[in-house]
PDB file of N, H, CA, C and O in Angstrom:
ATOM      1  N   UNK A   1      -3.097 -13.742 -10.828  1.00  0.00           N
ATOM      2  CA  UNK A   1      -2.753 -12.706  -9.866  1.00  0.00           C
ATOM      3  C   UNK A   1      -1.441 -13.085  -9.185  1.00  0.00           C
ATOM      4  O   UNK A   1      -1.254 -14.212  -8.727  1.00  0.00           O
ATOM      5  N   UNK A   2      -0.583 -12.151  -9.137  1.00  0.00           N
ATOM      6  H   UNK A   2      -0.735 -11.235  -9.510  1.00  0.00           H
ATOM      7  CA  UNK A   2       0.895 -12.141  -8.273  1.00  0.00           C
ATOM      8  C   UNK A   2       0.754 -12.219  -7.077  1.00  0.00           C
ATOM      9  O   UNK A   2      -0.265 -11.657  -6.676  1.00  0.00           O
ATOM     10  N   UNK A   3       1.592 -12.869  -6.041  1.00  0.00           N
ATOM     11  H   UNK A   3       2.420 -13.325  -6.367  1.00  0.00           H
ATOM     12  CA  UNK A   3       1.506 -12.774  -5.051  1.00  0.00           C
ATOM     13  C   UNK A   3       2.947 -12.181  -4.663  1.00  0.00           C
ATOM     14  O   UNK A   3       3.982 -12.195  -5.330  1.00  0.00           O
ATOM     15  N   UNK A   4       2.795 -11.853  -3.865  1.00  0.00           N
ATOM     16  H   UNK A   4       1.955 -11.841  -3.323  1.00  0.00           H
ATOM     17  CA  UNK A   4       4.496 -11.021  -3.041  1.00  0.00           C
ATOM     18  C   UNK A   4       4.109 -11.164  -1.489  1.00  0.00           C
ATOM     19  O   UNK A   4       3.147 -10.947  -0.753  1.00  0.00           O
ATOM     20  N   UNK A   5       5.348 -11.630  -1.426  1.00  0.00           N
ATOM     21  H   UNK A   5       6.129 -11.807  -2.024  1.00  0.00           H
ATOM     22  CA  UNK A   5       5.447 -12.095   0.183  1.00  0.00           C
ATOM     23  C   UNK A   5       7.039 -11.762   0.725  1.00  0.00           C
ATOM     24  O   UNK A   5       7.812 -12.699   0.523  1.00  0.00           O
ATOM     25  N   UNK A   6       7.525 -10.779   1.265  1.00  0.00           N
ATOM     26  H   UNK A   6       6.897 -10.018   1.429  1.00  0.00           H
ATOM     27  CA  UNK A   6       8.906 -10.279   1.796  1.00  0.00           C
ATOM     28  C   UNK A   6       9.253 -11.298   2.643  1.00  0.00           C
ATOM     29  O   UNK A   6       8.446 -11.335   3.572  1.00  0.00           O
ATOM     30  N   UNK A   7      10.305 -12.348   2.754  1.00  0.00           N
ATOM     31  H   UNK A   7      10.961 -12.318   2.000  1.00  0.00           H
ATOM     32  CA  UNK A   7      11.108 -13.183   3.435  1.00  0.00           C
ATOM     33  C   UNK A   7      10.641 -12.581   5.220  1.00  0.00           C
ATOM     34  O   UNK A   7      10.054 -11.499   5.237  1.00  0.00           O
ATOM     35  N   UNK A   8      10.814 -13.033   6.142  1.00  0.00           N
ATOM     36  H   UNK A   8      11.292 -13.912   6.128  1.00  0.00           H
ATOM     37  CA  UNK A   8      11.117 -12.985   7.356  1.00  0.00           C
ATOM     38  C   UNK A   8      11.842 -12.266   7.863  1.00  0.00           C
ATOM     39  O   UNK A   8      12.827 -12.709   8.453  1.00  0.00           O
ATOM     40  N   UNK A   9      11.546 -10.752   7.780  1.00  0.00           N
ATOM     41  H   UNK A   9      10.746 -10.392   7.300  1.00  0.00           H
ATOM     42  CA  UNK A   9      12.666  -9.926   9.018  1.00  0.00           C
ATOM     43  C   UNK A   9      13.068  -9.281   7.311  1.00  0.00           C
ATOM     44  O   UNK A   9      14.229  -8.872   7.330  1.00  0.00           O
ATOM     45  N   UNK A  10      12.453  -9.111   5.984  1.00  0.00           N
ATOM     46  H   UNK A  10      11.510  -9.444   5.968  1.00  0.00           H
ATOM     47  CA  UNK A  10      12.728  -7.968   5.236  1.00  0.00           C
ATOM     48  C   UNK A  10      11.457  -7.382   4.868  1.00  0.00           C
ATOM     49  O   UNK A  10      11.341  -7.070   3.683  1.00  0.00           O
ATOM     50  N   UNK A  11      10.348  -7.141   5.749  1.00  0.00           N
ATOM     51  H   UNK A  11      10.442  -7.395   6.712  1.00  0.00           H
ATOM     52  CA  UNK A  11       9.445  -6.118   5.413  1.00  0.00           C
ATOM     53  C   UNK A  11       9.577  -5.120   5.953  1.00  0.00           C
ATOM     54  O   UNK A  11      10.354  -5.020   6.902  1.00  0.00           O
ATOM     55  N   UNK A  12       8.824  -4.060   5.483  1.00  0.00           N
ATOM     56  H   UNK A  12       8.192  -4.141   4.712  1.00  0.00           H
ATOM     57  CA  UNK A  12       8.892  -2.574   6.200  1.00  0.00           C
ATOM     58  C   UNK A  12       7.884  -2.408   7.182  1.00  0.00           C
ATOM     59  O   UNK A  12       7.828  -1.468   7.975  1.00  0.00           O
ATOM     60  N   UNK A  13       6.977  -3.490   7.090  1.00  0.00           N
ATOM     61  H   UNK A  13       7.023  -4.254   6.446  1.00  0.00           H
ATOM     62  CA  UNK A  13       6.420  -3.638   8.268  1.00  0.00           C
ATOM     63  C   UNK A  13       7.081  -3.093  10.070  1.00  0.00           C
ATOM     64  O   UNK A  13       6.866  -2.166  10.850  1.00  0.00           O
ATOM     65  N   UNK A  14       8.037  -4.451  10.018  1.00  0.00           N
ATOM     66  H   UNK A  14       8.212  -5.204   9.384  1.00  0.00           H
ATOM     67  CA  UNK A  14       8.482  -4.270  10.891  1.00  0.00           C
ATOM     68  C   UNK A  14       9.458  -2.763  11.679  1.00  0.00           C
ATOM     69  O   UNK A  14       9.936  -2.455  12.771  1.00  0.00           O
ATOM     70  N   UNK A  15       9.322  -2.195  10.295  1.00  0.00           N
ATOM     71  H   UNK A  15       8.933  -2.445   9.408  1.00  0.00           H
ATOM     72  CA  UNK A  15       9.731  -0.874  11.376  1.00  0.00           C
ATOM     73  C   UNK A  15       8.326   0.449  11.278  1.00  0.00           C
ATOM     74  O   UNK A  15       8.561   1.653  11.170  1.00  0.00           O
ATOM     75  N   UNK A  16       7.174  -0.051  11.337  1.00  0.00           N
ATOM     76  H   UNK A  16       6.983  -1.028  11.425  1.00  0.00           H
ATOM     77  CA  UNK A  16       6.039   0.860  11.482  1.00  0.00           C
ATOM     78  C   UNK A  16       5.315   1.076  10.534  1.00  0.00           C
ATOM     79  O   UNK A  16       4.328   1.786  10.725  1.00  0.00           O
ATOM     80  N   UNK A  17       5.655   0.366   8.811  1.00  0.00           N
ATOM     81  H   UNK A  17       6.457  -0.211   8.656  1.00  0.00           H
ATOM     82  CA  UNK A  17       4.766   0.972   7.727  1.00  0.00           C
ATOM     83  C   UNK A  17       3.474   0.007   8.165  1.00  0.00           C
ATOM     84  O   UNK A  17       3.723  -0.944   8.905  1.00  0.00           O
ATOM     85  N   UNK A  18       2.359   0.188   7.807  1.00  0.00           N
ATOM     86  H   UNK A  18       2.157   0.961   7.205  1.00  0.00           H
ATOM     87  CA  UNK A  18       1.325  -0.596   7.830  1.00  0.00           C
ATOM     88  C   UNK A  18       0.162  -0.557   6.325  1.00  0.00           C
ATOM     89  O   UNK A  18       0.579   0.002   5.310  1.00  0.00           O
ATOM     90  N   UNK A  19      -1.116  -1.125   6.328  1.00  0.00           N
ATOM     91  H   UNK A  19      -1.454  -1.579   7.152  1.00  0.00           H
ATOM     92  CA  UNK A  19      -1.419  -0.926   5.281  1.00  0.00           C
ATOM     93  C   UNK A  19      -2.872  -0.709   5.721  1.00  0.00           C
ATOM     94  O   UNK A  19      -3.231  -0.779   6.896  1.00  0.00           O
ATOM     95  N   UNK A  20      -3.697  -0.435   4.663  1.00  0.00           N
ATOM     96  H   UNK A  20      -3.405  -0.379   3.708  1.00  0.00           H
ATOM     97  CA  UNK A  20      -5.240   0.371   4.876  1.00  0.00           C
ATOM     98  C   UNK A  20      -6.130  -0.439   4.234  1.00  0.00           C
ATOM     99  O   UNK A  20      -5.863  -1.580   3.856  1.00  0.00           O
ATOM    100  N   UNK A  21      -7.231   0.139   4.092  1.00  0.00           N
ATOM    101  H   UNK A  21      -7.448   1.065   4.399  1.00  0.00           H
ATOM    102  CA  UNK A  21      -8.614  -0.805   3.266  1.00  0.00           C
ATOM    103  C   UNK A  21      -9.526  -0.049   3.858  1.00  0.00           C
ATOM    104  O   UNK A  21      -9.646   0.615   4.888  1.00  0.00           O
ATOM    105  N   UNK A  22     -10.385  -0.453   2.528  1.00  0.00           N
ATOM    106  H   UNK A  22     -10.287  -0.992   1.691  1.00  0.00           H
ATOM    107  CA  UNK A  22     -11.804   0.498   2.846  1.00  0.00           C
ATOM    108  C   UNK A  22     -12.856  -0.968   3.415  1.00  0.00           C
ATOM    109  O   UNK A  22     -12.824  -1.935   2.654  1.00  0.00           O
ATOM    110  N   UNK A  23     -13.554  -1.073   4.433  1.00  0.00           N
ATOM    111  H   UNK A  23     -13.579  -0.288   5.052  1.00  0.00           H
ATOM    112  CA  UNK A  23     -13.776  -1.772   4.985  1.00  0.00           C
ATOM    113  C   UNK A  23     -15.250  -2.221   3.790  1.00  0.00           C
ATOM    114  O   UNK A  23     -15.852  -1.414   3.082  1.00  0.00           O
ATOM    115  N   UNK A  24     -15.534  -3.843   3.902  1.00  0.00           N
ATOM    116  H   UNK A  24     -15.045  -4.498   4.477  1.00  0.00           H
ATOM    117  CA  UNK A  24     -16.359  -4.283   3.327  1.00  0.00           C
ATOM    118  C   UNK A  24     -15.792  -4.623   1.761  1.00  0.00           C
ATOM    119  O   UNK A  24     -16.566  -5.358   1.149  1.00  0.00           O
ATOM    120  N   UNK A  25     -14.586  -4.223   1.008  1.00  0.00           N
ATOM    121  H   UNK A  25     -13.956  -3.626   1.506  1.00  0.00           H
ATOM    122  CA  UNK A  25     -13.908  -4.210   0.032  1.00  0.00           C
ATOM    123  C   UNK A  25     -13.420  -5.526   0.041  1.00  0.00           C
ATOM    124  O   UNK A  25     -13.229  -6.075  -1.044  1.00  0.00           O
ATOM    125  N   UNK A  26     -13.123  -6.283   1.367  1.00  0.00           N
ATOM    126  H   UNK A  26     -13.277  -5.837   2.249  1.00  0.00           H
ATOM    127  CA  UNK A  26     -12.223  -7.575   1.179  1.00  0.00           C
ATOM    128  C   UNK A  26     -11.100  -7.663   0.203  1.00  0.00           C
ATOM    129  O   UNK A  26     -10.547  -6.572   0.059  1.00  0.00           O
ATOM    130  N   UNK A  27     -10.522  -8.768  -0.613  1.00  0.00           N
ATOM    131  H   UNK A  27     -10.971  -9.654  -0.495  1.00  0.00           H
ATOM    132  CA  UNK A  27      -9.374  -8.800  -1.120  1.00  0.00           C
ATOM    133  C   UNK A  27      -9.111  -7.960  -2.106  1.00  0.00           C
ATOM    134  O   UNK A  27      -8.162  -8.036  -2.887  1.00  0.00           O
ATOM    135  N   UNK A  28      -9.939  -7.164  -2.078  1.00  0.00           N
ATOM    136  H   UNK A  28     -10.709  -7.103  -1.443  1.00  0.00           H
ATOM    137  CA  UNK A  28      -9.955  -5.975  -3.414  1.00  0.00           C
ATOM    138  C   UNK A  28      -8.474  -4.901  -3.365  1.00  0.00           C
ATOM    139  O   UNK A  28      -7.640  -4.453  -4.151  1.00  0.00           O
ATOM    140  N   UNK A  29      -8.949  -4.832  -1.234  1.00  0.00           N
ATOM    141  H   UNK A  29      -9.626  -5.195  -0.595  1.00  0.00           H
ATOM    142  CA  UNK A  29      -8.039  -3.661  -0.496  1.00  0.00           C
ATOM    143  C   UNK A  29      -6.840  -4.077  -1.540  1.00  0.00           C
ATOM    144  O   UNK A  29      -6.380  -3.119  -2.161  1.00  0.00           O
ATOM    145  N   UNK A  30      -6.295  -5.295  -1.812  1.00  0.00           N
ATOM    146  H   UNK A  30      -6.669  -6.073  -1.308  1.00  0.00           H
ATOM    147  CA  UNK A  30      -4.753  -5.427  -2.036  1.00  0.00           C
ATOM    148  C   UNK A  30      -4.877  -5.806  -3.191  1.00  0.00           C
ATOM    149  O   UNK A  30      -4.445  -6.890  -3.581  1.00  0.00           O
ATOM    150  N   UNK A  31      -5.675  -4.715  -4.142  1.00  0.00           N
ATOM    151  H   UNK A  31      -6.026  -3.834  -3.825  1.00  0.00           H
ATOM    152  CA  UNK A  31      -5.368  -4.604  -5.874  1.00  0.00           C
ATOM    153  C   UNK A  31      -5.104  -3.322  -5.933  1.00  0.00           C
ATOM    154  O   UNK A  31      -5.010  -2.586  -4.950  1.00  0.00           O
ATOM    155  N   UNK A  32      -4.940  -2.912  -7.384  1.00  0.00           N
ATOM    156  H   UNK A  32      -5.016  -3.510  -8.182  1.00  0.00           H
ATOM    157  CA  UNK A  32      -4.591  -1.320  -7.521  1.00  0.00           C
ATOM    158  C   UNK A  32      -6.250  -0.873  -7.803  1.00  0.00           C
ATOM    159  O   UNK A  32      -6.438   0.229  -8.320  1.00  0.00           O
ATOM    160  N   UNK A  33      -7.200  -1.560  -7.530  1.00  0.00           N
ATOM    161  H   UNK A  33      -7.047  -2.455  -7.110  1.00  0.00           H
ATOM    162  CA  UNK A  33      -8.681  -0.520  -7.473  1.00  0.00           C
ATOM    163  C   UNK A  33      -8.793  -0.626  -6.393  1.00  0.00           C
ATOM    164  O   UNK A  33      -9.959  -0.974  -6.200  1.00  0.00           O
ATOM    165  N   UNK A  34      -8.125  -0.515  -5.214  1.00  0.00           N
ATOM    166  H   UNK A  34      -7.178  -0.233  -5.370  1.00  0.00           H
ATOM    167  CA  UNK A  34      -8.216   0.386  -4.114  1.00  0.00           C
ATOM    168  C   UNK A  34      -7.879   1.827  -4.066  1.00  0.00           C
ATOM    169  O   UNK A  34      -8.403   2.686  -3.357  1.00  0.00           O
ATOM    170  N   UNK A  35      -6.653   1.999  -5.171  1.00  0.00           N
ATOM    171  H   UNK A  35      -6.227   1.302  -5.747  1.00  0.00           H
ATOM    172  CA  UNK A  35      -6.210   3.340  -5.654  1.00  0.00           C
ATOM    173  C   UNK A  35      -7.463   4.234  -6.064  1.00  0.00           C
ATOM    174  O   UNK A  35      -7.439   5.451  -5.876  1.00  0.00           O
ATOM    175  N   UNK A  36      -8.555   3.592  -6.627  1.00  0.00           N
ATOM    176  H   UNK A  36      -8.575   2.604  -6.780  1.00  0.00           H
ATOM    177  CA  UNK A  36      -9.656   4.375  -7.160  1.00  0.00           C
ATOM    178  C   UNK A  36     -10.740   4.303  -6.065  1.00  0.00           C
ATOM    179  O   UNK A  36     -11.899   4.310  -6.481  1.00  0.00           O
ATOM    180  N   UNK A  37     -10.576   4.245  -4.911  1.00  0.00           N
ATOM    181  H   UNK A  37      -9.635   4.240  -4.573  1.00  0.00           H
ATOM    182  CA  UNK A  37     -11.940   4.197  -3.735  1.00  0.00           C
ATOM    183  C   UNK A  37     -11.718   5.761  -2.946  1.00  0.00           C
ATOM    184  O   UNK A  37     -10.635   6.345  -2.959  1.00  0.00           O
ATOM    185  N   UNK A  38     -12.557   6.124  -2.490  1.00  0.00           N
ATOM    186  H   UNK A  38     -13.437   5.649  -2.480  1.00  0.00           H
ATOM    187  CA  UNK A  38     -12.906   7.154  -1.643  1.00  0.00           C
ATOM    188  C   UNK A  38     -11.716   7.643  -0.748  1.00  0.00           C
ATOM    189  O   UNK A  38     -11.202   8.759  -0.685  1.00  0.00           O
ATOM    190  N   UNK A  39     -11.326   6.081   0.163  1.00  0.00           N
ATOM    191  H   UNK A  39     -11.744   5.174   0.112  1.00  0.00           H
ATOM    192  CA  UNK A  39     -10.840   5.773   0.819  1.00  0.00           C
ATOM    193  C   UNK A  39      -9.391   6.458   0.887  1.00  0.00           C
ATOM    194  O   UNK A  39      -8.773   7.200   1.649  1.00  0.00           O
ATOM    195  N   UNK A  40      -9.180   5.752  -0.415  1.00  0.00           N
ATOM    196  H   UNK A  40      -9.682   5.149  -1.034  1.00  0.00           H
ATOM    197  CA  UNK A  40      -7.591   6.147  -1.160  1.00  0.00           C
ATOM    198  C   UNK A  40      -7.395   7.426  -1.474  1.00  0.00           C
ATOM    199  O   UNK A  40      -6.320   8.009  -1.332  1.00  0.00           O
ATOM    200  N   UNK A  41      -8.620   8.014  -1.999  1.00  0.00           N
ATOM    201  H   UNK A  41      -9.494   7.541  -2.114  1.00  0.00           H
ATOM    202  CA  UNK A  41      -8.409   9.363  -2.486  1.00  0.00           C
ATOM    203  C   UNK A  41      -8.158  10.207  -0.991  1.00  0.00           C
ATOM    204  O   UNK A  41      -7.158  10.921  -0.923  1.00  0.00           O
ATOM    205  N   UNK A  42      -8.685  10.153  -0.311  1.00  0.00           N
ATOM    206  H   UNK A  42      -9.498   9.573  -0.366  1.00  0.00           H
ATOM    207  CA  UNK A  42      -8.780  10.745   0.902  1.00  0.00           C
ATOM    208  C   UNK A  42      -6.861  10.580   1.550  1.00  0.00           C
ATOM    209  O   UNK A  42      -5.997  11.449   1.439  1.00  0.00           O
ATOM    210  N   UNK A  43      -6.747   9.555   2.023  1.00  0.00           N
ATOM    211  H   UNK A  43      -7.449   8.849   2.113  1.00  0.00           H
ATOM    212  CA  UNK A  43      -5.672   9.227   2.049  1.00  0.00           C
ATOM    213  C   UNK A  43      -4.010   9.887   1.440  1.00  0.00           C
ATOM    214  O   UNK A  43      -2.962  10.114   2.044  1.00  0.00           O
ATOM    215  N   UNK A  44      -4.413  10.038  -0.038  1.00  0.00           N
ATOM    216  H   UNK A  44      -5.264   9.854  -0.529  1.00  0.00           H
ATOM    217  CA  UNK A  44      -3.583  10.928  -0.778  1.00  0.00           C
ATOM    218  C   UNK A  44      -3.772  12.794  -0.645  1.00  0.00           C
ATOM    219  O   UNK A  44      -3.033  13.736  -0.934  1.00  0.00           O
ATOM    220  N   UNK A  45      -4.961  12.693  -0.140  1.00  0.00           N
ATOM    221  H   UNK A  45      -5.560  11.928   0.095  1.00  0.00           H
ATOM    222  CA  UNK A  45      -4.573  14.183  -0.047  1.00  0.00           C
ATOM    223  C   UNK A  45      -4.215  14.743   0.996  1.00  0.00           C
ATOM    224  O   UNK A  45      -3.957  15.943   1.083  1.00  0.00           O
ATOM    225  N   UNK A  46      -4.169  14.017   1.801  1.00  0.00           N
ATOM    226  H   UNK A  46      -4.378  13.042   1.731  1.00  0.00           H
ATOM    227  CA  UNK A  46      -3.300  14.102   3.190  1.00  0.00           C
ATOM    228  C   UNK A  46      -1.910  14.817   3.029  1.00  0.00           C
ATOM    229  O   UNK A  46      -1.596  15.647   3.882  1.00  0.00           O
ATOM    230  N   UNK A  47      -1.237  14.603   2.205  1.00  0.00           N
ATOM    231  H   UNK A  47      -1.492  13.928   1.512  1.00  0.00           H
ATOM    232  CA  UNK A  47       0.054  14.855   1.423  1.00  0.00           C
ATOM    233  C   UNK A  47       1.157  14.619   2.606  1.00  0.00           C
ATOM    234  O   UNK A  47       2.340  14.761   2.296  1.00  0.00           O
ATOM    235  N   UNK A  48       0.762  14.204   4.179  1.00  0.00           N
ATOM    236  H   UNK A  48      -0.199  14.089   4.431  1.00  0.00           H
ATOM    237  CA  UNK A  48       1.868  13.767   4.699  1.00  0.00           C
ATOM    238  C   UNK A  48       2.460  11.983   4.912  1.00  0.00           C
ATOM    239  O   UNK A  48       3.468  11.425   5.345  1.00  0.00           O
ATOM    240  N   UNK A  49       1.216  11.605   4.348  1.00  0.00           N
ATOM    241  H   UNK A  49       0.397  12.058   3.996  1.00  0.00           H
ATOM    242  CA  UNK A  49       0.915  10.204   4.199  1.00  0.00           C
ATOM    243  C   UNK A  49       1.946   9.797   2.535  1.00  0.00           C
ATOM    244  O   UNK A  49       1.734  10.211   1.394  1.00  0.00           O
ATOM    245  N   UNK A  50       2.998   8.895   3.027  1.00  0.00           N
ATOM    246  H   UNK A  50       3.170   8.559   3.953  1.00  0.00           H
ATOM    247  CA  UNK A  50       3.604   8.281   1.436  1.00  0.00           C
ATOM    248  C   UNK A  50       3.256   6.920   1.226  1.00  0.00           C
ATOM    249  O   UNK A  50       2.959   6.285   2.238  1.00  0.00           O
ATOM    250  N   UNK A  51       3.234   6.461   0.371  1.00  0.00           N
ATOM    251  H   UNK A  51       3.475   6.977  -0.452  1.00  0.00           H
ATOM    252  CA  UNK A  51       3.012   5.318  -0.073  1.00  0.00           C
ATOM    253  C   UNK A  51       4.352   4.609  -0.313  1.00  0.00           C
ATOM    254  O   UNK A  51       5.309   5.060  -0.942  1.00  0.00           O
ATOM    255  N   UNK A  52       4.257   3.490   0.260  1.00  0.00           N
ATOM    256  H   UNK A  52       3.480   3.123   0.771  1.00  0.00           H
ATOM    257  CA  UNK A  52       5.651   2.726  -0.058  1.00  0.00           C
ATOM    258  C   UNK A  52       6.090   2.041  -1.278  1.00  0.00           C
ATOM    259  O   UNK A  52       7.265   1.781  -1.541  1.00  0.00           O
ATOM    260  N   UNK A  53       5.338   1.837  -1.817  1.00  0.00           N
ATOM    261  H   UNK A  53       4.384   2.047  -1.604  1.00  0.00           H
ATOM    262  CA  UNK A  53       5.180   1.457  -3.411  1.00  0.00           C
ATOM    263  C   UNK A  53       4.301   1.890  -4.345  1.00  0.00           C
ATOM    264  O   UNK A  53       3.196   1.418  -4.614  1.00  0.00           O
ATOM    265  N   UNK A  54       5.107   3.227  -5.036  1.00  0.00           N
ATOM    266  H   UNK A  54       6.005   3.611  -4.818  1.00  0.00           H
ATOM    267  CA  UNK A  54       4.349   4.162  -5.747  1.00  0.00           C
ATOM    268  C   UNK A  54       4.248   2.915  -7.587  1.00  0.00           C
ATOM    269  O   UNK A  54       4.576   1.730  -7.530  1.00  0.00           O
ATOM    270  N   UNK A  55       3.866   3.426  -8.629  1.00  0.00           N
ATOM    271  H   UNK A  55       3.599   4.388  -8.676  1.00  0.00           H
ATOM    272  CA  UNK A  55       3.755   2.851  -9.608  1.00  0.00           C
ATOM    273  C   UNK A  55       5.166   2.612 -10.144  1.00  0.00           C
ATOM    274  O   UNK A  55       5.490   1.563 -10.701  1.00  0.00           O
ATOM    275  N   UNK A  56       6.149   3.854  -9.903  1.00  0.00           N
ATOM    276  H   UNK A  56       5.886   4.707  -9.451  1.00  0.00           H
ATOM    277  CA  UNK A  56       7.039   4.275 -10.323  1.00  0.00           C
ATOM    278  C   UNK A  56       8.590   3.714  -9.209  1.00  0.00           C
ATOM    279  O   UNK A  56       9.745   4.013  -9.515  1.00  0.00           O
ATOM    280  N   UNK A  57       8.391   3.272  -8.538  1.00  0.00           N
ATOM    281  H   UNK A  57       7.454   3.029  -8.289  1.00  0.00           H
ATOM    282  CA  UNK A  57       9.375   3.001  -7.566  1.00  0.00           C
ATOM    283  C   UNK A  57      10.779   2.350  -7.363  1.00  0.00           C
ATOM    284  O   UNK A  57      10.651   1.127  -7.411  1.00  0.00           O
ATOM    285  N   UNK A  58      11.403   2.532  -7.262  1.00  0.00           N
ATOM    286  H   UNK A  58      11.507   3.526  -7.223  1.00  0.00           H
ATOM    287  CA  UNK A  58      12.812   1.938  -7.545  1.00  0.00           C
ATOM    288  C   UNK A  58      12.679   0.288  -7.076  1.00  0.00           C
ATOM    289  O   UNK A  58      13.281  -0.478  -7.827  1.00  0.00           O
ATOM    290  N   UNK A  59      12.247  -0.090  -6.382  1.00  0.00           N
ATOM    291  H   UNK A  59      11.757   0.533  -5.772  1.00  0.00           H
ATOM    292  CA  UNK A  59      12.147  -1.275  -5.423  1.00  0.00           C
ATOM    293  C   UNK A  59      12.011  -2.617  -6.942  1.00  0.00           C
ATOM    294  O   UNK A  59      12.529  -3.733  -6.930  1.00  0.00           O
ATOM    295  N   UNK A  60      11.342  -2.135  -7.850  1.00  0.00           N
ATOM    296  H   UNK A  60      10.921  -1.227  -7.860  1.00  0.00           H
ATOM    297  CA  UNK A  60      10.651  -2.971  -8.950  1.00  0.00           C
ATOM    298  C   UNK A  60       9.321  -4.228  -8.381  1.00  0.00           C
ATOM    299  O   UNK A  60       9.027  -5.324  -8.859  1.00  0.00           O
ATOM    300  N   UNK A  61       8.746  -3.464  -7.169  1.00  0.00           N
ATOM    301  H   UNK A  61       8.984  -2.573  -6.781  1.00  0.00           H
ATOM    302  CA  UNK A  61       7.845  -4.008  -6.681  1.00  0.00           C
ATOM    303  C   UNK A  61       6.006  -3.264  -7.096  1.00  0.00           C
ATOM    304  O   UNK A  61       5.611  -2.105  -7.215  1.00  0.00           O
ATOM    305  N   UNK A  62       5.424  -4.381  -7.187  1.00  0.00           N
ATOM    306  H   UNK A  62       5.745  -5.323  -7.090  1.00  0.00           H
ATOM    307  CA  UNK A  62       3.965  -3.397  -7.946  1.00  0.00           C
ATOM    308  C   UNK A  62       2.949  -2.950  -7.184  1.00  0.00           C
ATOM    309  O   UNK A  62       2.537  -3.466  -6.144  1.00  0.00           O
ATOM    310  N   UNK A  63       2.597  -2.091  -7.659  1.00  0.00           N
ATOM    311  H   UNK A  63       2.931  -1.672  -8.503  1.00  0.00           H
ATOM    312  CA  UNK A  63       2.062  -0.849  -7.390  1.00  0.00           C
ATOM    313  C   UNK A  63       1.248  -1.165  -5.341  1.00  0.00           C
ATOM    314  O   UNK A  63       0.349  -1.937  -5.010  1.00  0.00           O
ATOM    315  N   UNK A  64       1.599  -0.752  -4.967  1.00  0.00           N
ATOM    316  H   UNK A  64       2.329  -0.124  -5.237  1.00  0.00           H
ATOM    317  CA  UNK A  64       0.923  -1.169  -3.473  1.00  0.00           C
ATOM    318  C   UNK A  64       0.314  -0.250  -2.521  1.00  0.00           C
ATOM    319  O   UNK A  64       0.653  -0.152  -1.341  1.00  0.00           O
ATOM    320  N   UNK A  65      -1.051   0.741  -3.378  1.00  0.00           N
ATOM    321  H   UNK A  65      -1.327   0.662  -4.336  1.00  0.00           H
ATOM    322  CA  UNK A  65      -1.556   1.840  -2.690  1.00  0.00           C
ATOM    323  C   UNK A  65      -1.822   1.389  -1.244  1.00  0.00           C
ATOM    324  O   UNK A  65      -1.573   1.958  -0.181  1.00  0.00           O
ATOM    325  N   UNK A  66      -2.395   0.211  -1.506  1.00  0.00           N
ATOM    326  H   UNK A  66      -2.597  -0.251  -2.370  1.00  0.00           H
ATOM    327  CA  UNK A  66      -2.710   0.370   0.803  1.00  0.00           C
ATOM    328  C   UNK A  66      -1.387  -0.086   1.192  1.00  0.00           C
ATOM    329  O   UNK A  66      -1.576  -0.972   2.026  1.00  0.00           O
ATOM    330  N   UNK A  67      -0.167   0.072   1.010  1.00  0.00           N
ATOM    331  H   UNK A  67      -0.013   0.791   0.332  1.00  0.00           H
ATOM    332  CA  UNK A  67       0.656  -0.112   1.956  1.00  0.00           C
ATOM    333  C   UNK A  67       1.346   1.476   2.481  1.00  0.00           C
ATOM    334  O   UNK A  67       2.185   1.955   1.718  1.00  0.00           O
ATOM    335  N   UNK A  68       1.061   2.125   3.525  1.00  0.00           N
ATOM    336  H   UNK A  68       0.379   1.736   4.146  1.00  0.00           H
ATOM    337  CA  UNK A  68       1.576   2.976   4.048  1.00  0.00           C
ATOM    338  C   UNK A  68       3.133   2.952   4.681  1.00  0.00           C
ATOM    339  O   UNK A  68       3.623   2.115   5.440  1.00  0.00           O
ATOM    340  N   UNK A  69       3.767   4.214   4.081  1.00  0.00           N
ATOM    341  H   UNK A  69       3.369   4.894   3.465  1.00  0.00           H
ATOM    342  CA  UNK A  69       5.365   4.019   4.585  1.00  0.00           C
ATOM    343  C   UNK A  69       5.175   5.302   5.413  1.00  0.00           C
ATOM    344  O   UNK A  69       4.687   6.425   5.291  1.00  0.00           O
ATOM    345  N   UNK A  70       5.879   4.474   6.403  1.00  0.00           N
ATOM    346  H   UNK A  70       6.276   3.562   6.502  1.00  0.00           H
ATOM    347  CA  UNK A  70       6.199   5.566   8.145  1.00  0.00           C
ATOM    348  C   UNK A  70       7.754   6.238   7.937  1.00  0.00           C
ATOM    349  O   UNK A  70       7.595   7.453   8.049  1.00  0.00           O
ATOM    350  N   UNK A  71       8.813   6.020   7.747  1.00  0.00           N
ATOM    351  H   UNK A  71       8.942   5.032   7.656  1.00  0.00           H
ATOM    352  CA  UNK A  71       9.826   6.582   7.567  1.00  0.00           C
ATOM    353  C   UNK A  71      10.448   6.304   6.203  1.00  0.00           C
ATOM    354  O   UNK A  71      11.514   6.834   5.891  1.00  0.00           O
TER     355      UNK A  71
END
């Protein structure tokens, strides 16, 4: 399993994105079968809610359904 960790002062954190989980899931939240939980689905149909790292994303970072992007 990959780990990714953004240096100090380059996450998107810090300007408001945050990330989700379906509670009781534990380290699962931060695989891509969180993409397939209730949770997630719900989440996406929100349609004002983006995801900061879609599958497809320019960044070349992988896939990161619970991370929510604010701007």
């Amino acid at each position: 399993m990959a780990i990714y960790l953004a240096p100090p002062g380059h996450s998107y954190h810090g300007i408001g994105d945050f990330d989700i989980g379906k509670i009781g899931y534990g380290a699962k939240n931060f695989t891509a079968d969180f993409s397939r939980t209730a949770e997630y689905q719900k989440i996406a149909r929100l349609g004002y809610v983006d995801i900061r790292y879609p599958t497809d994303n320019l960044f070349g970072v992988r896939f990161e359904p619970w991370h929510i992007k604010i701007a």
